[in-house]
Residue, then its C-alpha position, 0 to 999 in steps of 0.5 A: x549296922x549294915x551300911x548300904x550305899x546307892x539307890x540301886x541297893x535299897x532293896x524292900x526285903x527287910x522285915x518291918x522296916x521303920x525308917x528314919x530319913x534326914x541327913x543327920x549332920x552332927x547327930x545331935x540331940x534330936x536326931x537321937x531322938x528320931x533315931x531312937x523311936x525308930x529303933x523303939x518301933x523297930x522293937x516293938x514289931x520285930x522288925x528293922x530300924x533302918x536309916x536314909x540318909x544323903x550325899x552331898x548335903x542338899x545344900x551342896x547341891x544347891x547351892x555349890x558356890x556357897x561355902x558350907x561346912x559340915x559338923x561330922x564327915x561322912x564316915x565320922x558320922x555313921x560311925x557316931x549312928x551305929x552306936x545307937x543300933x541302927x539296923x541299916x544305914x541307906x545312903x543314896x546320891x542327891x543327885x538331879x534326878x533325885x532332887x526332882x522327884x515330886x513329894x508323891x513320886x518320893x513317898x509311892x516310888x522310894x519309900x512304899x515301893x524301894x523302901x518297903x517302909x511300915x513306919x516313917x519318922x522324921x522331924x517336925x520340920x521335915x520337907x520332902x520333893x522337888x523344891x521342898x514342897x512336900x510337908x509332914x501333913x502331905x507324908x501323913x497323906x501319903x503314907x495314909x493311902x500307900x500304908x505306912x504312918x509317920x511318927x514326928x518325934x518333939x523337937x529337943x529344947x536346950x537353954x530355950x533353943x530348939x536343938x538343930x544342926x544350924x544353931x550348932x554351927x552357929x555356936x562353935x563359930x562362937x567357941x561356945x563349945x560347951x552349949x555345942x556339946x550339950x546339944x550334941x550330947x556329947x564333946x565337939x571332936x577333931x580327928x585326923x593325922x599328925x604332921x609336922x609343923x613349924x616347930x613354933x611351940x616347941x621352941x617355947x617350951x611347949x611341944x605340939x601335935x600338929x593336926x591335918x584334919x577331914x573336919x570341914x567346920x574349925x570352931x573359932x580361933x582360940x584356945x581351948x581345954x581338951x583331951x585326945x585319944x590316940x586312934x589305933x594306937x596301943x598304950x596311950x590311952x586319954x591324955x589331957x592337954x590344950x589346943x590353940x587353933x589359929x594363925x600365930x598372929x605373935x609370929x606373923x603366920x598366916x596359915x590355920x593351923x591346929x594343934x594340942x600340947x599334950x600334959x606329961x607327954x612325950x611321945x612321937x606322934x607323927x603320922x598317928x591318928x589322934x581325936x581331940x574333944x573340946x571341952x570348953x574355951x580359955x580364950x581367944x587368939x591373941x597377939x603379944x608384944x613378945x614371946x615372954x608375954x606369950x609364953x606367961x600367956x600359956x602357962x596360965x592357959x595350961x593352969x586354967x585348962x588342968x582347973x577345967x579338965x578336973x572338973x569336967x565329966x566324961x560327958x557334957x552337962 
């Protein structure tokens, strides 16, 4: 996949463009859904599957003062669109004047004429333009006059939920991170560095990689199943374990913090990069009256988890 950034590079020299545009955070179910009868398209003309996509997030332009957290960080998530085999990822800045393109100046400027665009897939909800005027009929419309058609894909429903990147945010607050993942179609992930932490667990026996993670949205304080893999790093392969988010409450602590015990490990992992998946929740943060009741507390976690993991597939079902 090709991964152009800016306005600037888009450029109408791709041959039979089939274009795909939303923002695509978490890269869930029905975005794969847009994503594939865009490629599908792009096949079926001997052309390209190309992807438009935004940053920041509309809603960081907006509405800056608002904390928003993402599901995927940027890289994570054209990491996650190239295994699907898009052609192109267009990334353009939303900035001012992009936000103030009217829904026609959108369609005949940027997807006509910068663009190229034969073919436009996007959501059934798709809004477009200054101040979200335009709709799906009005880019219907549009491309009825300028040439292209559009292709509104049917929203994906899981458990009676339409699938959507809102609804996924709302679940891992929760820790319902295995209907999170059934969505996504695959696991919840946290990746970053190893640091060094307060060395809490591992004067209870249980020794942790302490995470410094990019990921904006932390599911809900709690324990959780797991496994992690070790990113660029040889010979470590997937190893299963648990992983507590939260602030230690038994200890007094008052810094978040994220961190996996790693069953029948003992590497140094400090300063490597590791992804943990979420497999499914234990339970949630706790306060004990003392380490004993902790630590009673942990190795039924562990038990529970190993139960989990041996049951769990490579993906969500």
């Amino acid at each position: 996949m090709k991964l152009l950034i800016g306005a600037s590079n888009i450029k109408p020299n791709l041959d039979y463009p089939v274009v795909a545009i939303g923002n695509f955070d978490g890269v869930h179910l029905g975005h794969q859904a847009i994503i594939a009868k865009a490629i599908s398209r792009a096949k079926a003309n001997n052309g390209n599957a190309v992807l438009l996509t935004f940053e920041p997030h509309p809603r960081r332009y907006f509405f800056p003062e608002q904390t928003f957290k993402l599901l995927n960080t940027f890289q994570i998530k054209t990491r996650i669109i190239e295994n699907f085999g898009i052609d192109v990822t267009y990334c353009t800045e939303f900035n001012k004047k992009f936000a103030e393109l009217s829904p026609e100046e959108f369609a005949t400027e940027f997807l006509h004429k910068k663009m190229g665009a034969k073919e436009v897939i996007v959501g059934s909800n798709f809004r477009f333009g200054k101040d979200r005027a335009g709709t799906v009929e009005d880019l219907i419309g549009f491309g009825t006059t300028l040439g292209f058609t559009v292709i509104t894909p049917d929203p994906v429903i899981v458990e009676n939920q339409i699938v959507s990147s809102s609804v996924i945010r709302k679940l891992l607050h929760e820790g319902n991170v295995t209907l999170a993942a059934k969505m996504l179609g695959r696991y919840y992930t946290l990746e970053g560095k190893v640091i060094r932490g307060d060395d809490v667990a591992t004067s209870l026996g249980f020794p942790t990689a302490n995470l410094r993670l990019p990921n904006e949205l932390i599911p809900k304080d709690g324990i959780y199943a797991a496994r992690a893999d070790f990113l660029k790093t040889d010979g470590y392969g997937t190893k299963e374990g648990v992983v507590y988010i939260g602030s230690k409450p038994t200890f007094d602590k008052k810094v978040l913090s994220v961190e996996v015990h790693l069953f029948d490990f003992e590497k140094d992992l400090y300063d490597k990069r590791v992804r943990v998946t979420l497999i499914d929740w234990i339970r949630g943060d706790q306060q004990f009256e003392n380490q004993a009741d902790l630590i009673d507390a942990i190795k039924k976690d562990i038990q529970k988890t190993r139960e989990i993991l041996a049951k769990a597939g490579v993906t969500p079902t």
